[in-house]
N, C-alpha and C positions, 0 to 999 in steps of 0.2 A: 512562404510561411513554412518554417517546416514543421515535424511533425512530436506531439508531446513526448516528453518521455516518462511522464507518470500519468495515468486517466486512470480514472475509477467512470465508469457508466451505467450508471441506471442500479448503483448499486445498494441492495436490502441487507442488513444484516440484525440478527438477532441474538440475545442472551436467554437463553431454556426458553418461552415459548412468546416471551414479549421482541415484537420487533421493533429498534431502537432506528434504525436508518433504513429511511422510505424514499429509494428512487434516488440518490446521493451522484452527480455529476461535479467533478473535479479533474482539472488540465493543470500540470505543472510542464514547462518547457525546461530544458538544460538551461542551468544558472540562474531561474528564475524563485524569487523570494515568496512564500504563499504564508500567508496569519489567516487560521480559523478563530473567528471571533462569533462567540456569543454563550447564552446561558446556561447554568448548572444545567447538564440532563439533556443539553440538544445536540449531543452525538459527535462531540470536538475529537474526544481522547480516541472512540469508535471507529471514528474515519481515520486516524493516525493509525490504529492499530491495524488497521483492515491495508493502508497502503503500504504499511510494514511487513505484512502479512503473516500477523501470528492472531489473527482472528479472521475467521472464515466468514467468505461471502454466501448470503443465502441465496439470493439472485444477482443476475449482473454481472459485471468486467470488470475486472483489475488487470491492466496493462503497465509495464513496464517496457519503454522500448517497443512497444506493438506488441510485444509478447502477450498473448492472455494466459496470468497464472491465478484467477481462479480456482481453486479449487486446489492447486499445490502446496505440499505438507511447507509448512515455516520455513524448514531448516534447506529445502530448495530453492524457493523463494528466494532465500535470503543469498544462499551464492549465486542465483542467476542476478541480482540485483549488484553485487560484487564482482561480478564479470562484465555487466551490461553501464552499470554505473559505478567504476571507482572512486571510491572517497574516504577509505580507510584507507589505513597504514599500512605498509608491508607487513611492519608487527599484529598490529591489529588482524589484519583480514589471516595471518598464518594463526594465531590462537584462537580464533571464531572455528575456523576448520578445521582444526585440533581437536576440539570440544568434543 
């Protein structure tokens, strides 16, 4: 088996002092299809945003590649994810880094 290349573990995050995701475990493998299904308010867009990483974890792992980038500003995040997982463009990923 090999090993994910996206996990989130045990991960909390919150908006100003309401915590919206309690303990949140998610494995994505390389080329593997993942659908978050369920109701207004149960932390779909939260958990997108959090393994995007432009919202911060309160507690818990965000791994990319084994990496844990917890706690790393967006715009790191986002080329260590460009480096570790390509899937942009040549164009794309040169005016993302431009920016």
């Amino acid at each position: 088996m090999t090993s994910p290349l996206l996990e989130l573990r045990g991960v909390r995050a919150a908006y100003d002092s309401v915590t919206v995701l309690h303990g949140v475990d998610l494995s994505v493998a390389a080329g593997q299809v993942v659908a978050l299904l369920g109701p207004n308010g149960a932390g779909k867009t939260t958990t997108l945003r959090i393994a995007a990483g432009v919202h911060p974890v309160q507690s818990g792992r965000l791994l990319l590649a084994g990496a844990d980038l917890a706690g790393a500003p967006p715009r790191s995040t986002s080329c260590l994810a460009t480096k570790r997982a390509p899937s942009l463009s040549v164009r794309r990923t040169a005016l993302f880094l431009a920016a």
